[in-house]
C-alpha positions as CSV (number, residue, x, y, z in Angstrom):
1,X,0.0,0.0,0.0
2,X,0.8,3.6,-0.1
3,X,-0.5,4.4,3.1
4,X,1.7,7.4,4.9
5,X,2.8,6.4,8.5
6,X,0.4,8.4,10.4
7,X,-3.0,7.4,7.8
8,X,-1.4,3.6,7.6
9,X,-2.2,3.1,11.9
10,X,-5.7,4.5,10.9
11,X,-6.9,2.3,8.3
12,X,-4.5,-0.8,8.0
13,X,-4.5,-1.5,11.6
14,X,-7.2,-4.8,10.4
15,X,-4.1,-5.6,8.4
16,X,-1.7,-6.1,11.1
17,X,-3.9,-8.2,13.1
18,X,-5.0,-10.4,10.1
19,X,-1.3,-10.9,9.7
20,X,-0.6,-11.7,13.2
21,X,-3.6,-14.3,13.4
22,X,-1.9,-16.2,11.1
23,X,1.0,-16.3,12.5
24,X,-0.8,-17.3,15.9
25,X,-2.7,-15.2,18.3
26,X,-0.1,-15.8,21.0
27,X,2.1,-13.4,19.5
28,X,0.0,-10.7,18.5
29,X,0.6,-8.3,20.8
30,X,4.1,-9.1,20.4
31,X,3.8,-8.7,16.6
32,X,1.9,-4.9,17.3
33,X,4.6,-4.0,19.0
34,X,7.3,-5.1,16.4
35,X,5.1,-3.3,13.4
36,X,4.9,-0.3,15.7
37,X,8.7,0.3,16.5
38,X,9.5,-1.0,12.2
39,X,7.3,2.1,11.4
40,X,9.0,3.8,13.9
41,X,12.3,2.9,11.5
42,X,10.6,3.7,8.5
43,X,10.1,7.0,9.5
44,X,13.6,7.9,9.9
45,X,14.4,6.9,6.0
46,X,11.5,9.7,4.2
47,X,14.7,12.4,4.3
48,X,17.0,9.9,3.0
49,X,14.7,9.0,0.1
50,X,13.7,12.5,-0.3
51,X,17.5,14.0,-0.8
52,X,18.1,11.0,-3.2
53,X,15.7,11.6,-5.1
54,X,16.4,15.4,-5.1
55,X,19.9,14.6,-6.5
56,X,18.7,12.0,-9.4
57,X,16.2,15.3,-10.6
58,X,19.2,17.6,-10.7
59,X,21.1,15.1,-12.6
60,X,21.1,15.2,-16.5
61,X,19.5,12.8,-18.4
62,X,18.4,12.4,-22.7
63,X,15.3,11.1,-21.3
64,X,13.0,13.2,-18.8
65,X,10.4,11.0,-15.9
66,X,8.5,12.7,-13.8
67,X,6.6,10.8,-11.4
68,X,3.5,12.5,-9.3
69,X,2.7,10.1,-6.1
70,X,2.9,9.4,-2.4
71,X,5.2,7.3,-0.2
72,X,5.3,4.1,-2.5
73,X,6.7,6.2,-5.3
74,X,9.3,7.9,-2.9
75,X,10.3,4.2,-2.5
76,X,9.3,4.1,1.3
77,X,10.0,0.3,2.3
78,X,12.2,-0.5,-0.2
79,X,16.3,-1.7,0.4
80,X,17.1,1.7,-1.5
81,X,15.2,4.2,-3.1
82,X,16.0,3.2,-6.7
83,X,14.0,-0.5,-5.6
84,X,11.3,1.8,-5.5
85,X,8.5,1.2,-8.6
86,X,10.2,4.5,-9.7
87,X,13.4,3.5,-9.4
88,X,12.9,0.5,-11.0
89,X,10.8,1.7,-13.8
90,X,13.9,4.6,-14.5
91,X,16.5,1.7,-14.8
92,X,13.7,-0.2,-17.3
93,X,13.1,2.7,-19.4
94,X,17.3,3.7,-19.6
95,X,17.8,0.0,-20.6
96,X,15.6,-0.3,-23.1
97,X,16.0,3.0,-25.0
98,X,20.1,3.0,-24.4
99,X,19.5,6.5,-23.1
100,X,20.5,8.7,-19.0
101,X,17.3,9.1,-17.6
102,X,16.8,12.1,-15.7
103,X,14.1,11.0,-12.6
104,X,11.9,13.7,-11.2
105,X,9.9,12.6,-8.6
106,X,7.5,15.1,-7.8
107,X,5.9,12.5,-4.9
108,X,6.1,13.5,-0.9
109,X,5.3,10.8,1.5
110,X,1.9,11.3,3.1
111,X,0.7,13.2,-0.2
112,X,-3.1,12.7,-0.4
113,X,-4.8,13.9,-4.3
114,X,-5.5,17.4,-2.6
115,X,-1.9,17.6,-1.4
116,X,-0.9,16.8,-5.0
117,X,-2.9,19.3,-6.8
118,X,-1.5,21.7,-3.8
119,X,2.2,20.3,-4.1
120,X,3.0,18.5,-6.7
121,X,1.2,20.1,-9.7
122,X,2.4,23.5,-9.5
123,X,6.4,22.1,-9.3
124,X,4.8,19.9,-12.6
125,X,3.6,22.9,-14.3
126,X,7.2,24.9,-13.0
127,X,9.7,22.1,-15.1
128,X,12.3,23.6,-17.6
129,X,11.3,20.9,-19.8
130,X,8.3,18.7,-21.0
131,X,8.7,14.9,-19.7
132,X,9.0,12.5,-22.2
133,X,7.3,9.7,-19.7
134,X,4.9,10.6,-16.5
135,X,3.7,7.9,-13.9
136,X,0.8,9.0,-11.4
137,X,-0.1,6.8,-8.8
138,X,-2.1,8.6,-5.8
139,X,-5.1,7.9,-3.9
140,X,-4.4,5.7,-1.5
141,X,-3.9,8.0,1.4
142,X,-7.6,9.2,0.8
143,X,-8.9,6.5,2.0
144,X,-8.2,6.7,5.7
145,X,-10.6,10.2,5.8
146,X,-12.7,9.4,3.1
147,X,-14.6,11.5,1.0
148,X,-15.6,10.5,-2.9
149,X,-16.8,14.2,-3.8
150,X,-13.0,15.7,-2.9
151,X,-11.1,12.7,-4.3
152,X,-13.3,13.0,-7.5
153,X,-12.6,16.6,-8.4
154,X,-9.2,16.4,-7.2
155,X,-8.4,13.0,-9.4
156,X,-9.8,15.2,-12.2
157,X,-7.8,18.3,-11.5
158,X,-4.6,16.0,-11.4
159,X,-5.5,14.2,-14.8
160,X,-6.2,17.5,-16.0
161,X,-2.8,18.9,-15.6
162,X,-0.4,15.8,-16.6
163,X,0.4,15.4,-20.3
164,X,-2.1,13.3,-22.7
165,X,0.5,10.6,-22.4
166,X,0.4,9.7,-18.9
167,X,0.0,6.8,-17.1
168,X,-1.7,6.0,-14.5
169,X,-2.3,3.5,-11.4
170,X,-5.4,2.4,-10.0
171,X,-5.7,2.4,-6.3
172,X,-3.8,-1.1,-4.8
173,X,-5.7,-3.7,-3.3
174,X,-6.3,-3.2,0.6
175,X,-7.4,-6.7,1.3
176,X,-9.5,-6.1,3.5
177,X,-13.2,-5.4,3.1
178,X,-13.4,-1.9,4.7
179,X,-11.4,-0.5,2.7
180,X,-11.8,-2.4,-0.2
181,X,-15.0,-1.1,-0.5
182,X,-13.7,2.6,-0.6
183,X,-11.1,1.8,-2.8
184,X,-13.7,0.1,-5.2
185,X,-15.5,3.4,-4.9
186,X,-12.0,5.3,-5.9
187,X,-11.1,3.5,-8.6
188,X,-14.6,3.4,-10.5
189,X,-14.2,7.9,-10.4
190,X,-10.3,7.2,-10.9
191,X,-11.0,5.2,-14.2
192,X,-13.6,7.4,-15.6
193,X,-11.6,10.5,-15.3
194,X,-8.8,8.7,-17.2
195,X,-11.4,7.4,-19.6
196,X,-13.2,10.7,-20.4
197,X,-9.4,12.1,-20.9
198,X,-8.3,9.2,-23.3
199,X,-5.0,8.4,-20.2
200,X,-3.9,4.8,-19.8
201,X,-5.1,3.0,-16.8
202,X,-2.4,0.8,-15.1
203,X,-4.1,-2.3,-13.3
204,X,-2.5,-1.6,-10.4
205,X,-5.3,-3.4,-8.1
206,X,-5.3,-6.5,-10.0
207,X,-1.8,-7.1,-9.7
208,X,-1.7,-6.4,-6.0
209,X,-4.6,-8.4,-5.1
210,X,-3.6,-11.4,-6.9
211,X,-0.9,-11.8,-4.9
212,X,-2.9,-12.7,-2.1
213,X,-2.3,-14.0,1.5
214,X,1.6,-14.9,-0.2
215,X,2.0,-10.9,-0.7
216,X,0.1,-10.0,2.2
217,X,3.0,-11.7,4.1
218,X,6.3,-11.3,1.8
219,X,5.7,-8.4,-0.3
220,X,5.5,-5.8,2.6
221,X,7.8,-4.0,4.7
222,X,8.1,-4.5,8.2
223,X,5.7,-1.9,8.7
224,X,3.2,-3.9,6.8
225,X,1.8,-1.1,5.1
226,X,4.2,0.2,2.3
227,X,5.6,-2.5,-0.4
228,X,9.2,-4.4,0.2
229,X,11.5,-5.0,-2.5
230,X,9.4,-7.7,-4.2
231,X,6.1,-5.8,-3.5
232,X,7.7,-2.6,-5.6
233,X,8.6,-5.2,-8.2
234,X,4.9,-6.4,-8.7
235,X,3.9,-2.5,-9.0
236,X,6.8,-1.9,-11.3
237,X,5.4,-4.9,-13.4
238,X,1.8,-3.8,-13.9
239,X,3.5,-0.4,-15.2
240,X,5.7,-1.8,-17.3
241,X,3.6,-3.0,-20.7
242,X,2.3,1.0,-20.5
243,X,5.5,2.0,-19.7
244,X,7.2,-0.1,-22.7
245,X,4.5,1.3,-25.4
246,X,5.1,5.1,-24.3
247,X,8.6,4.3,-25.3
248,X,7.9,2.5,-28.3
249,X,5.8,5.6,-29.4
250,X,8.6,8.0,-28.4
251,X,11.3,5.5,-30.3
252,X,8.7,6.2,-33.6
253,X,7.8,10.2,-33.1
254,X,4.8,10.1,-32.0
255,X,5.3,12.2,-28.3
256,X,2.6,13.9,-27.8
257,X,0.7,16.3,-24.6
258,X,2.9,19.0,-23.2
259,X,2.7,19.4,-19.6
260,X,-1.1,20.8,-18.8
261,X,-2.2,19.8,-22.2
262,X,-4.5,17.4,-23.7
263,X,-2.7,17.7,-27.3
């Protein structure tokens, strides 16, 4: 998930005691305790993910990817930021094209949609140059104070200010009903907005929730909230086939939608 440390105690908590009933009720409070001090941990890593990715953005690069997101895309839970699904998606994109990529990661941990159309999309509009690839993946931190009317216009006002060429994530699975059922509800407004602008949807939610009770116990970090290594790989995998034909269609000309445009 891309749950922020504060909105992740809020609405995964379900989570952590699912997880701990399977690994016997003995040890759950044992296994709180352990989740609450490895978030503690995680905490301590947002600055060092943050300046790293600060220092990728200044670098130069033939190829420009800007990515608007929360905590997952900052790489929160990962070994190192570049395991992040940016990370990883920067490295797949450089390999395949034989080109530097220049990563701007526009994402700040905690970022909610309204934090992003206050944040991230006026730093978007502010670039000395127009991205050549653009992943957005927000939402997810919504869900802890729910409300469909704000995250419907502000999933509109995002997808109205990336390029025509974006891509973009559906909300990841929850797994459990609570907030599966809000995350149903986000992703139904999420796709119609991309639908009505002509964006690519990335399954995200598929792919997350077919890894089932296996990902639900290897796939996160130890805060069991944000992805681990392997959980960033499954998210860098459902970007990937969108990821690869945005390239293809840069390798033939055909780049189209300036930052803020449909065209």
């Amino acid at each position: 998930m891309t749950l922020d440390l504060a909105s992740a105690a809020r609405v995964g908590s379900g989570l952590r005691l699912a997880t701990a009933t399977v690994l016997g009720h003995a040890g759950v409070p044992k296994y709180r305790e352990l989740v609450r001090e490895n978030a503690a941990t995680l905490n301590e890593t947002l600055p060092v993910h943050s300046k790293w990715w600060r220092e990728r953005a200044a670098a130069g690069g033939d190829l420009v990817y800007v990515a608007i997101g929360d905590s997952a895309a900052q790489g929160i839970g990962a070994s190192r930021p570049d395991r992040s699904y940016v990370g990883l998606l920067a490295a797949y994109a450089g390999a395949r094209v034989g080109r530097d990529i220049r990563a701007v990661n526009l994402s700040v941990s905690g970022a909610t949609t309204a934090l992003a159309v206050r944040d991230q999309l006026p730093k978007l509009a502010r670039l000395d140059v127009e991205p050549d690839l653009v992943t957005v993946s927000i939402g997810a931190n919504d869900i802890a104070a729910w409300s469909a009317r704000e995250f419907d216009r502000n999933i509109r006002a995002i997808l109205d200010a990336v390029p025509s060429h974006a891509i973009v994530a559906d909300l990841p699975c929850f797994h459990l009903p609570k907030g599966e059922r809000k995350v149903a509800e986000a992703n139904r407004m999420l796709r119609a907005a991309a639908r009505s602008r002509g964006l690519v949807v990335v399954p995200l939610h598929a792919a997350t929730k077919r890894q089932g009770v296996r990902g639900i116990l290897t796939q996160f970090a130890r805060d069991m909230f944000h992805p681990n290594d392997d959980g960033y790989e499954v998210w860098a995998g459902a970007f990937r086939p969108a990821v690869e034909a945005r390239l293809a269609a840069l390798a033939t000309g055909v780049a189209s939608g300036g930052v803020g445009g449909r065209g």
